[in-house]
C-alpha positions as CSV (number, residue, x, y, z in Angstrom):
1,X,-62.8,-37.9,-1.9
2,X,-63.1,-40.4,0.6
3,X,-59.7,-40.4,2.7
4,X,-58.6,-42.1,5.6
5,X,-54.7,-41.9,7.4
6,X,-52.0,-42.8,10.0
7,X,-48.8,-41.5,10.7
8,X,-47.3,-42.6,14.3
9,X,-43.4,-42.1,14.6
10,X,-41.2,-45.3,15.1
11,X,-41.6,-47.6,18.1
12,X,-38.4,-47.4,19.6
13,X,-38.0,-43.7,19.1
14,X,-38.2,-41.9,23.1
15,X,-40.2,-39.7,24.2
16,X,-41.1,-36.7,23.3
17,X,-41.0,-38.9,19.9
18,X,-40.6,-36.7,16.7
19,X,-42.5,-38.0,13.8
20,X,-40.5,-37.1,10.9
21,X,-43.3,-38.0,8.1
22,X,-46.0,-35.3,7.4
23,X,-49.0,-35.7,6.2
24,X,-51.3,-33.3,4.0
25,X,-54.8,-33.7,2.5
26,X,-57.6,-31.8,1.6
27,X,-60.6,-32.1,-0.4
28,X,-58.6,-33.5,-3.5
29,X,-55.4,-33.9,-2.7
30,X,-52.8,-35.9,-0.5
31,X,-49.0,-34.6,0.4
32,X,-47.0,-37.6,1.7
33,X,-43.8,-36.5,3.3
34,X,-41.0,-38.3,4.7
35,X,-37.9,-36.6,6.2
36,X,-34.4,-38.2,6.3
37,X,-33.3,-38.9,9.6
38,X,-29.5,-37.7,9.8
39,X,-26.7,-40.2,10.9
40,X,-25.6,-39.8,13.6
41,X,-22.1,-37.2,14.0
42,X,-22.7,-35.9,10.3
43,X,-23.0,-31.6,10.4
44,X,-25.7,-31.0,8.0
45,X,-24.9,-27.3,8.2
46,X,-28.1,-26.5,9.2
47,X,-29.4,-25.2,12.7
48,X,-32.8,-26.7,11.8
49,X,-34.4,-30.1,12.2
50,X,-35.6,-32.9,9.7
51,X,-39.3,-32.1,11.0
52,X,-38.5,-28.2,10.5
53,X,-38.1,-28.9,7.0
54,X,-40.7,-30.7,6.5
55,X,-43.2,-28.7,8.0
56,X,-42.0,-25.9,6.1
57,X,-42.7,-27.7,2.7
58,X,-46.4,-28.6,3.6
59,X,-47.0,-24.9,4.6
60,X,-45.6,-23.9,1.1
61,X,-47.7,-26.9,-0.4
62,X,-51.0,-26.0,1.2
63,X,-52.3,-23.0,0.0
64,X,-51.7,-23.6,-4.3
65,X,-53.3,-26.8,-3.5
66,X,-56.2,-25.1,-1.3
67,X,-56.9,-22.8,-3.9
68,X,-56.6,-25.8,-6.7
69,X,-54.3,-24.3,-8.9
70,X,-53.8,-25.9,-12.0
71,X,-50.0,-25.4,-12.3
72,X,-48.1,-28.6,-12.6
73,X,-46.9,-30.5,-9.5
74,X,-43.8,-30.1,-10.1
75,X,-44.4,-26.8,-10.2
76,X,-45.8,-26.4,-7.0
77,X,-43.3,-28.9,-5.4
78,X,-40.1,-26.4,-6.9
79,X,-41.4,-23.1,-5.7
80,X,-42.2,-25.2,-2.0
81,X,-38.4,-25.9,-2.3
82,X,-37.3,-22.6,-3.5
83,X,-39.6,-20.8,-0.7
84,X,-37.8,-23.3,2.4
85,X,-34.3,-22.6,1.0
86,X,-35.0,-18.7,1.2
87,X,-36.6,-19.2,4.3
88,X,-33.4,-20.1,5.7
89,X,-30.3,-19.3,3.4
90,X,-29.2,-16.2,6.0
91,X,-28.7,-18.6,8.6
92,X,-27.6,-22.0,7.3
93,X,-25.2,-23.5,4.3
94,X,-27.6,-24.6,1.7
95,X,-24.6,-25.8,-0.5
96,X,-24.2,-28.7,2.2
97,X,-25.4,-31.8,0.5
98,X,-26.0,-32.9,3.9
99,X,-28.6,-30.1,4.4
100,X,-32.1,-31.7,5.7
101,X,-34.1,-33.7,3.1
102,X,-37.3,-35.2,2.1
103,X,-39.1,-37.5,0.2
104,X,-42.2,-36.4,-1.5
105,X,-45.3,-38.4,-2.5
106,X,-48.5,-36.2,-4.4
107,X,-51.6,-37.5,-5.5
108,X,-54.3,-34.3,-7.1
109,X,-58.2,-35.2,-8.2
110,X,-58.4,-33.3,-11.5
111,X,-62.1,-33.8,-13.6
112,X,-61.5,-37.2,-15.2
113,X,-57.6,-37.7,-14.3
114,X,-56.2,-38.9,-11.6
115,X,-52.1,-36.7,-11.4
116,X,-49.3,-37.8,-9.1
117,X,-45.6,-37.1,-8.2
118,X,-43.3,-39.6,-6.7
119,X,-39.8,-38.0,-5.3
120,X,-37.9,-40.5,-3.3
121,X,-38.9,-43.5,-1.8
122,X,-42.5,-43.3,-0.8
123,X,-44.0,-45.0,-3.3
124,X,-48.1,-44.5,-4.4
125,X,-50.2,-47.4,-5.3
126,X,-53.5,-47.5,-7.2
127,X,-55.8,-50.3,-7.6
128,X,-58.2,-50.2,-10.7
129,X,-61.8,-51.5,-10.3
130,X,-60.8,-54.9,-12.1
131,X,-58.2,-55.6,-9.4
132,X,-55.4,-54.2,-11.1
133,X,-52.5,-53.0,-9.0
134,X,-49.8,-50.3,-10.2
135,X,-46.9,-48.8,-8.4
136,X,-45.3,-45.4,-8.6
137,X,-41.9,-45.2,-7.5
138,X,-39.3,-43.9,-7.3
139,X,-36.2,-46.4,-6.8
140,X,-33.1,-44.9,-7.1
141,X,-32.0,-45.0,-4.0
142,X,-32.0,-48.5,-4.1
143,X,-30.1,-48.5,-7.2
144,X,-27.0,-46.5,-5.6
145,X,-23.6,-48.4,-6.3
146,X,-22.7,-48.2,-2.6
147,X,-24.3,-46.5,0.8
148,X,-21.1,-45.6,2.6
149,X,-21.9,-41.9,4.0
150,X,-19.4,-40.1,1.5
151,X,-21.1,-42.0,-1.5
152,X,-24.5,-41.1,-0.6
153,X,-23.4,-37.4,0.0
154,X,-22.1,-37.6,-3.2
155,X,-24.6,-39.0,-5.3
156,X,-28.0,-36.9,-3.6
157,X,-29.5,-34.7,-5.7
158,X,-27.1,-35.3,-8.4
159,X,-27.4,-36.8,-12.2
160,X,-27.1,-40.8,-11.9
161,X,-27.5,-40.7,-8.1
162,X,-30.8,-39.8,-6.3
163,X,-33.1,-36.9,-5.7
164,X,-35.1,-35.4,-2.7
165,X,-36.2,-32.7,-1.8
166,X,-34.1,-30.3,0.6
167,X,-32.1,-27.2,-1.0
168,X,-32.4,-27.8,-4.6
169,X,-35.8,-26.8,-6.9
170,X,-34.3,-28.5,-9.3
171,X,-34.8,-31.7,-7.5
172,X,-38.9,-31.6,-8.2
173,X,-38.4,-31.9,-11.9
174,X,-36.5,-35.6,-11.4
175,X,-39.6,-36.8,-9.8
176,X,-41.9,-39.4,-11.2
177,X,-44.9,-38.5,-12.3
178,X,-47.8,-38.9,-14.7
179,X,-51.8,-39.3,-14.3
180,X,-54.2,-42.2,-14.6
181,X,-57.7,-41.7,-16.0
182,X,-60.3,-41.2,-12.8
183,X,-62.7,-44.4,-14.0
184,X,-59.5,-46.7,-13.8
185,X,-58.7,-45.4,-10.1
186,X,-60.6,-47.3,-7.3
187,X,-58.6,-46.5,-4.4
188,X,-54.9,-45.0,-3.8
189,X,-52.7,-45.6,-1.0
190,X,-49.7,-43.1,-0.6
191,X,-47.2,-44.0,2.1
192,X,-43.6,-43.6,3.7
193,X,-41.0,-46.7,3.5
194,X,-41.5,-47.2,7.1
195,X,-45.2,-48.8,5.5
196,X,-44.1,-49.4,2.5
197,X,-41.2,-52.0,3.9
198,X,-44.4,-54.3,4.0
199,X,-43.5,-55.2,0.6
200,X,-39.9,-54.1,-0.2
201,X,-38.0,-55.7,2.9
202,X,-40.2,-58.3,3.3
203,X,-41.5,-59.5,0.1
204,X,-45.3,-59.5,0.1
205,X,-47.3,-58.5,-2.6
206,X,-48.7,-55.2,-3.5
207,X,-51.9,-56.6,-3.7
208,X,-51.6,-58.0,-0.4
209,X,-50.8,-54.6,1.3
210,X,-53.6,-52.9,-0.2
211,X,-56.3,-55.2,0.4
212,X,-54.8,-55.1,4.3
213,X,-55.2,-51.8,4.0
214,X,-59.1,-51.9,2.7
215,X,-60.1,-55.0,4.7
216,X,-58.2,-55.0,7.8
217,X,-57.5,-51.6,7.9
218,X,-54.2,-48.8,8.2
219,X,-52.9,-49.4,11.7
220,X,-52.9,-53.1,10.9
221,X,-50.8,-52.9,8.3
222,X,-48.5,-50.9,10.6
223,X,-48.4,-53.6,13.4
224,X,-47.6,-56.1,10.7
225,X,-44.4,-54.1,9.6
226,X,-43.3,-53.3,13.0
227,X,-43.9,-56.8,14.3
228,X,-41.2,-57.8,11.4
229,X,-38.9,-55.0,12.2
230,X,-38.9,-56.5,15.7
231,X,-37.9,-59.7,14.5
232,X,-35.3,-58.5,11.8
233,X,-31.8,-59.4,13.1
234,X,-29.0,-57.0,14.3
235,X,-26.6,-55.6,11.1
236,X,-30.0,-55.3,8.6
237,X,-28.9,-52.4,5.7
238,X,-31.1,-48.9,7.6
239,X,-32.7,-48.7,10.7
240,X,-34.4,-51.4,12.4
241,X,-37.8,-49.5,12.5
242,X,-38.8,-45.9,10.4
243,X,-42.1,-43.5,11.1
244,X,-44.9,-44.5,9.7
245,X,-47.4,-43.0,7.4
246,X,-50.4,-44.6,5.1
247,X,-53.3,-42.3,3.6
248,X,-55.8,-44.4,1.6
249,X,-58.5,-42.4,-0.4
250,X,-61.2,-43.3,-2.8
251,X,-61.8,-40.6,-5.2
């Protein structure tokens, strides 16, 4: 599988910046992770970081998918969650809904199928060899009634709300997924929001993003995203700019 990426932390974050997005790949596969920054004065109950979580979940992910097992991804995605919460229940309250989260993007090159999982809002796109674009995502976090701090405490990880991945393995079995036959599968790009905005902040199409992404290239389509963040004005719903993260492959 042909795979090319990019994952630079936001612009105006200062130095020593902290990219909270991971990214994982392999010979056929691609991990896509995207940690939620916490508000400011909010006590997750954790003594560990966004990026520790995150980290911790790829080094679960990598070795089932290193040794291509053939176990579900949602499999592999609960027993990456059950493996982080053990790794730090002794020290930290996992019942705090406020406990360090991510989202979760998979894509795995099985002969003649194409398999992904979408957890969260980083979305995967494929395009077919006629042209034909479709989008996995997962969108309920943009379906939430409200976003007040209580109400999104509330509703993560819970029936009718949203679901990441942070304490509970439950969480991998609300994901989206599903495969795609392997002829119908030209090229995939898996991202983070903070690429993804491209389209869902400020309204292009997905067929514009990935033919950026194949003519002009990843960093591009970065520059572009950033270039409108910089222009957005003061009191726009989330934060002005995210981490970004784009991993295009041709399998």
């Amino acid at each position: 599988m042909e795979i090319r990426l990019l994952s630079l932390p936001a612009p105006d974050r200062r130095p020593p910046a902290v990219n909270e997005d991971l990214v994982l790949t392999g010979p056929d596969f691609v991990v896509v992770l995207d940690g939620a920054t916490a508000p400011p004065g909010v006590d997750s109950g954790c003594r560990h970081t966004v990026a520790w979580l995150v980290s911790h979940l790829a080094t679960q992910l990598a070795p089932p998918l290193l040794s291509h097992s053939s176990a579900p991804l949602t499999d592999l995605l609960a027993d990456a969650i059950s493996a982080v919460r053990a790794a730090h229940a002794d020290t930290c309250d996992i019942t705090n809904p406020d406990s360090p989260s991510s989202t979760v993007s998979m894509l795995r090159i099985q002969p003649g199928r194409v398999e992904h999982l979408v957890l969260a809002d980083s979305p995967l796109v494929v395009r077919s060899p006629t042209g034909a674009i479709t989008v996995h995502s997962d969108d309920r976090i943009d379906l939430l009634p409200e976003y007040s701090l209580a109400a999104v405490r509330r509703l993560r990880n819970q029936p009718g709300g949203f679901w990441v991945a942070s304490t509970d393995p439950k969480a991998a079995y609300e994901a989206v997924t599903g495969t795609t036959d392997r002829a119908d599968v030209e090229v995939v790009a898996v991202m983070t929001d903070g690429a993804s905005r491209y389209v869902e902040r400020y309204g292009h199409p997905w067929e514009d993003l990935v033919d950026v992404l194949t003519t002009d290239g990843l960093r591009e389509l970065v520059d572009r995203v950033w270039a409108y963040d910089e222009a957005q004005p003061a009191g726009v719903r989330g934060k002005r700019y995210d981490d970004a993260s784009v991993v295009l492959c041709r399998p």
